[in-house]
Every structure is written in C-alpha cells, then in structure tokens.
N, C-alpha and C positions, 0 to 999 in steps of 0.2 A: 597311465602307469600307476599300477598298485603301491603306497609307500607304506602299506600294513599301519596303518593310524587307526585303524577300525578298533571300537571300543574304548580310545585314548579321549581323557578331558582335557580340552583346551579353553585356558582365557586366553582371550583380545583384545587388549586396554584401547580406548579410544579407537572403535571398531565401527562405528557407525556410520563414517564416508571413509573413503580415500584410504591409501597404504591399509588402513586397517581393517575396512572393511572387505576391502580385495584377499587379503590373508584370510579373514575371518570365511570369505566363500570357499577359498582354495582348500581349509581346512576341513570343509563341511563336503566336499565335493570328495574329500577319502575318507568317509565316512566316520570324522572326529567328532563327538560331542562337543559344541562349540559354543562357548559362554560369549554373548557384546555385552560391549561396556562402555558407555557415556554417559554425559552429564546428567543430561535430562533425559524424564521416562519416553515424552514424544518422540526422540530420536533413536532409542532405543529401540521401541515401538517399530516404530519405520523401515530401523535397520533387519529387525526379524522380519516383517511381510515382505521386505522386498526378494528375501533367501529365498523365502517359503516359496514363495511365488515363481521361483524359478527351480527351485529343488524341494519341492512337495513332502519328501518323506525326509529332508535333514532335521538331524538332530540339536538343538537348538536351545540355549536359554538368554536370558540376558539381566544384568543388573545395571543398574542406574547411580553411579557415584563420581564422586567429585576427587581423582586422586592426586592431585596434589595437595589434598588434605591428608591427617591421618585417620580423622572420621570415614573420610572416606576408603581408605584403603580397608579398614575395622568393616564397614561394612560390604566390602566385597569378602573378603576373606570369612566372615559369618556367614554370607550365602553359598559360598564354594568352599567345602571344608578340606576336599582333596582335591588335586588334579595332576595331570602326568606334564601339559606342555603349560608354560607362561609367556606371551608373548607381551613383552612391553613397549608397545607403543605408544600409548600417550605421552603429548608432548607439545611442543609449539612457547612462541613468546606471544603476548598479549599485546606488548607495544615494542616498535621498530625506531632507533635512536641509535646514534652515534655516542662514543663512549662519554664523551664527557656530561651528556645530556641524561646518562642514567643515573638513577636514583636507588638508593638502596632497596626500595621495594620494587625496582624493576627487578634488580638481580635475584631476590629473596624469589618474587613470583615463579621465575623462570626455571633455578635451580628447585623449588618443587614439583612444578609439571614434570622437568623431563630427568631429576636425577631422583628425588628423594622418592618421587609416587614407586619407580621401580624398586627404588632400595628395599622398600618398605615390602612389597610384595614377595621378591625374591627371599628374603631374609624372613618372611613367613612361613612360605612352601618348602623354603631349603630344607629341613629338617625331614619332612615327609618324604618328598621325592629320593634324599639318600635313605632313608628304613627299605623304601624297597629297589632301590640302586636303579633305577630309572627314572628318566625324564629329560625335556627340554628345556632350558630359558634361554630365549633371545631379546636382545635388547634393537631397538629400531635407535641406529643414531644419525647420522647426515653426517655424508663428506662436506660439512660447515665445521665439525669436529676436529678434521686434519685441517683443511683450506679456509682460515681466519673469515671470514664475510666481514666485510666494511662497515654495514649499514647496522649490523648486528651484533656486537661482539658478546654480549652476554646471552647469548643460544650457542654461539660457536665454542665458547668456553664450556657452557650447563653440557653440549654433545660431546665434546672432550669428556668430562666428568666421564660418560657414560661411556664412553668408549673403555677406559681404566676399571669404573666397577662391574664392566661384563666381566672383565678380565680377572679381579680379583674375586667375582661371584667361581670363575672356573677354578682359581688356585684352590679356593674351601671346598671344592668337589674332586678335587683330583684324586687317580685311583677308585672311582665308582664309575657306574654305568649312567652318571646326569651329565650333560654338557652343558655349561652356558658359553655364546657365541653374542658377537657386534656385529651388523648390519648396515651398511651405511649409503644408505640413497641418496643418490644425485638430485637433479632438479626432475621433478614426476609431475605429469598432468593430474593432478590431484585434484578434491573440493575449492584449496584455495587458488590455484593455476585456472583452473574454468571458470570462478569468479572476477578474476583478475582477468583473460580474456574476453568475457561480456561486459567489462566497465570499457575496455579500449574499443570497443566493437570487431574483435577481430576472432579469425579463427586461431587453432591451433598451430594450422603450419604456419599462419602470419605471424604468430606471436612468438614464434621459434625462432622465424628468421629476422626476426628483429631483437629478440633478448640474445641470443647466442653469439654471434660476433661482438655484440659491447659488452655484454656477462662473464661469461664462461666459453672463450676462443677455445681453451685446450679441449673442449669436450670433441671425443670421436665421435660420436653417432649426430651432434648436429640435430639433436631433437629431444623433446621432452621426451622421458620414462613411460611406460604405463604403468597403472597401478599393479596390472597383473604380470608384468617384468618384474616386478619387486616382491611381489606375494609369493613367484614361482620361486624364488630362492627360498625366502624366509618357509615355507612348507617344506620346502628338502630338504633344510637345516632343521625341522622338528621330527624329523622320520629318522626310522632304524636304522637307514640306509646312511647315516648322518654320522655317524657312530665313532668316529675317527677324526671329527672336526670339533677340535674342543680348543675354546680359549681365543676364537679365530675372530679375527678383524675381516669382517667380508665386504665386498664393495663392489655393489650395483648400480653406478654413478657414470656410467655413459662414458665412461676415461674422460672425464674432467679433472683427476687426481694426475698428474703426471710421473712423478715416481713412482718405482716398484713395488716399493714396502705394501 
C-alpha cells in the first residue's frame, strides 16, 4: 500500500534495534528519506548496512547523538535542518527499582531519555513544519504510561509525561495541517525481550507462556508484539492518509489495557 511518504524526511530517535528500527525500515520501504539515530556511530553504522542490505536503493542518513542530552539534541538538529516527520522514540530507564530505592538521578536520568530528548526536538521543528502546514510528530510511549508497572515507577510516570506532551505538542498545532499523535506499545519482542529470552535459555513462545499469566493476564493476544505490529501503525500515523488523527492516544498493546479510553 502506497502512503505517498515519497520525498518526505523523517528522523527516528533511537532507531538502531527494536520499535525503532522496525519504523525506521517501514519508513524506508515508502520511500521516505530516513534519518537513524543512536548513541554510538558503530550502531548507527550497523543500523544503515543492515537497510541497505535489504533495500538497496533506500534513502538513508544517520546521526549519532546522545538525546537526552541537550548537546545532543543541538547536534541532531544541526545535521537535520529540516524535516516533514519526527518520530520520538528514544527512551528506556537505565536502572529497574522499586519507588523507594530511587534516587533523584534515577528520576533525573529517566525523565531526560524519554520526556525531555522529545521535548527538545519537537519544540525545534515545531516552527518549520507550521511555515509550511505539514508534517508528523509521534511520540513512542508504553501502556506502562496508563498501567503503573510495579518494578518501575519512574518510566511509567516519564511515559505519562509523554503521553500529556504529545498532546499539548497537538493543542500548539491546532488548526494547521501537523499532527502530533501517542503511541503506546505493549510488551513487543524487541532487542531487550530477545536478550532477556537468551539469558533464560528459552524461546519466544516459552517465554510468553510463562511471563503472560503472572505479568499481563488481561493481555488478548497472549503473546509478545512484533516490532513490525508496532512500526505498521506508527508509519500510517505519519502518512497523508493520517490526516484526521490528531491529538490521538493510540494503543498497540495486545488489550493489555482493559478500559476503553
């Protein structure tokens, strides 16, 4: 299916494995010019030949920055001066504690991965994308953002944040032709889910049918996401065809969410 992205630049924060990288192919695959972006240049690296290798003639760049820095964000924004989509995905906590056990630079750390690196970006491009009344921003956040996580609480609160400043990124665009839109993935067989099943020695299905009834009972599907379950949305949320979804809490989480909302 054509979604007319042909010609459109897109960044993909934290595109180098998992949710991000799968968007970042899906984007390349309707022929968007598609900026990666991770920490280091090796993975960067990596994440382009493995494209290339499969899609020969995609259009392709990548930068190497650290964004929950603001250096880092300074230097993406210096190598990409314009673009039409922004997808914010990076994100992640560095360490997994129980509330009382965190530290103010656990919270500090966390709310710069995954609220401020976005803020920073969108509150960049905001201005260019309304001069010519087009564009995407989607924010990647986790049904950990609605559904509190135990083991986690300052991701599940930094995913809140992020769920509120998609939303307040769409009230400052309202009335133009930019959407910004929330995203919010379930539990997805990602880089850290395939790690985490090679430490148990299990596969995929074993490791489903053992996290899912003590985890996440309410989940319908009973199995982890793919990365490309989650990238097929996040790409039809940056296309023309998208056009009428603004402001929108989306959720690709397998009905682990039980209410409507």
């Amino acid at each position: 299916m054509d979604l007319n992205l042909a010609g459109k630049t897109a960044v993909v924060t934290g595109s180098t494995a998992g949710i991000g990288f799968a968007i970042a192919e899906g984007l390349v695959r309707q022929n968007a010019h598609v900026w990666i972006n991770g920490r280091t240049q090796a993975r960067v690296d990596s994440a382009l030949a493995r494209i290339k290798g499969s899609q020969p003639s995609a259009q392709l760049s990548g930068i190497a920055a650290d964004l929950s820095t603001a250096d880092g964000a300074r230097r993406l924004t210096q190598a990409v001066a314009e673009l039409d989509i922004l997808v914010n995905n990076y994100g992640g906590a560095e360490r997994v504690a129980p509330f009382l056990d965190l530290s103010d630079a656990d919270w500090r750390q966390v709310f710069d991965a995954n609220v401020m690196s976005g803020m920073r970006l969108a509150r960049h491009y905001l201005p260019g994308l309304r001069a010519k009344n087009w564009g995407r921003i989607v924010f990647i956040s986790s049904e950990a953002g609605v559904h509190m996580p135990p083991g986690f609480p300052h991701y599940g609160v930094a995913k809140a944040a992020e769920i509120a400043l998609s939303r307040a990124v769409a009230e400052t665009l309202g009335g133009t032709g930019v959407t910004a839109n929330c995203v919010l993935p379930g539990p997805t067989f990602s880089e850290g889910a395939e790690k985490w099943a090679a430490r148990e020695g299990k596969t995929e299905a074993e490791l489903a049918a053992a996290y899912f009834p003590a985890n996440q009972p309410s989940s319908l599907i009973k199995r982890f996401a793919t990365t490309d379950e989650v990238a097929n949305l996040v790409v039809y949320v940056c296309s023309p065809a998208a056009s009428a979804t603004n402001g929108a809490t989306l959720r690709v989480e397998g009905g682990v969410l039980r209410h409507p909302a």
